[in-house]
N, C-alpha and C positions, 0 to 999 in steps of 0.2 A: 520521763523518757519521751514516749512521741503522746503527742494531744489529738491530730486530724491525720487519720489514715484514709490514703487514696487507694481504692482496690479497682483497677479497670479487668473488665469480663469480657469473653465473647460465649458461654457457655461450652466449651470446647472440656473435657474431661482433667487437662491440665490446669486450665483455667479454674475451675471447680476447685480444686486444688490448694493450688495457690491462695482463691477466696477464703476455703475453711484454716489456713495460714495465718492470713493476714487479719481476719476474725480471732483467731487466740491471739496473737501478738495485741491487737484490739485490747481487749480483755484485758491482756497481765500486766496492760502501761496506762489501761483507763483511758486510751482514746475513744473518740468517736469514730464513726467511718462514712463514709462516701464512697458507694458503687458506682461504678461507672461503664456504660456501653457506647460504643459508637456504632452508628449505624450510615452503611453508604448512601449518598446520593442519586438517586434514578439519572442513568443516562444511557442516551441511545447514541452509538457514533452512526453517520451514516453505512460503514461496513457492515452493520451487524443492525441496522433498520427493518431490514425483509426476514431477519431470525428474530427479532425481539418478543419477547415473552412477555405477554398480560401488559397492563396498562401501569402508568404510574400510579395509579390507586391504588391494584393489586400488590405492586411491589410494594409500596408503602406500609399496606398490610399486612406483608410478610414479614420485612424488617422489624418493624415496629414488634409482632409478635414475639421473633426470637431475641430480640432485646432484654424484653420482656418476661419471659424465659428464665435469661439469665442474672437479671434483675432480680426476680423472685430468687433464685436460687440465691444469691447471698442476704437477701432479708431473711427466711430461713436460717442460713448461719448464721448469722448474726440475733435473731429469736433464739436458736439454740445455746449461743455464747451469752445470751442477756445482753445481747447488745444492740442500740436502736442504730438503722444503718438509713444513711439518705440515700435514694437512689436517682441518677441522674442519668437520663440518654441524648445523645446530641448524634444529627446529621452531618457529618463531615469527609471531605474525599481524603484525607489525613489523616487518617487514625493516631499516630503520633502526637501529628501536631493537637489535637484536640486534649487528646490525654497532657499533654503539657499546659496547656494554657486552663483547660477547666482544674487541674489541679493544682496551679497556680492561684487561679481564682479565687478558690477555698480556701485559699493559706495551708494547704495539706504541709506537712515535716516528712511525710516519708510516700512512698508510691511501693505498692507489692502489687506486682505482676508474673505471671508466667512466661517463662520461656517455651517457645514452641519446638527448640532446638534445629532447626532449620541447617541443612551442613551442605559442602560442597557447591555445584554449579548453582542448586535453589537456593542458597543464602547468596551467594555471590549478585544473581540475578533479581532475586525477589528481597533479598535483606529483609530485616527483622524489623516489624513495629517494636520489639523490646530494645535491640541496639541505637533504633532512632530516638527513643523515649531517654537513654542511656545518653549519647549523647547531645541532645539539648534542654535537657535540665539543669536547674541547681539545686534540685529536692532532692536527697540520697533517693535512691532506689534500692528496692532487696528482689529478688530476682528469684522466683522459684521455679525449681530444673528439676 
């Protein structure tokens, strides 16, 4: 069935989810897996210079934590399923686009993600890393809602 399962996280409750999903699916097809976080880029625009909060080190060590976070939480699943899981975090202002190209990288067969279910004017406006993930792949996607 699938060999390299891509499971991208932000530690978000659905996301959790999703992960303990993509963890059994793992298991009953004898894949391996790949966690995956991305984490934003420090940037100051000039509007928001004289509000900016902590330095880039600080942020850094925030990010990095809650990555981290969520990282553990599918090594975890994946201990609990018997299964050894890689985990990977990259900085990128595209969270998409990262999710597509590192699990491109890996030669992943399938990607399980969550849906955030995002509706109305805030999908319209903000759209979905899942929809963007959706359309520029060519690795099925399974999508949990």
């Amino acid at each position: 069935m699938f060999k390299h399962i891509f499971i991208p996280t932000d530690g978000s409750d659905l996301s959790r989810k999703a992960v303990l999903y993509g963890m059994q699916l793992a298991k009953l097809s004898g894949a391996k897996v790949t966690a995956f976080a991305v984490r934003a880029p420090y940037v100051v625009s000039s509007m928001d210079f004289g509000s900016a909060i902590g330095t880039q080190e600080q942020f850094d060590e925030e990010t990095k934590a809650s990555a981290n976070r969520a990282l553990e939480q599918a090594r975890m699943a994946g201990e609990a399923a018997g299964i050894s899981v890689e985990a990977v975090q990259e900085i990128h202002d595209q969270p998409f686009r990262a999710i597509v190209d590192s699990a491109t990288a890996n030669h992943c067969d399938l990607i399980v993600m969550a849906s955030h279910g995002r509706r109305g004017v805030s999908a319209l406006l903000l759209g979905s890393e899942t929809n963007k993930v959706l359309t520029h792949t060519k690795i099925p996607v399974l999508v949990y809602r």
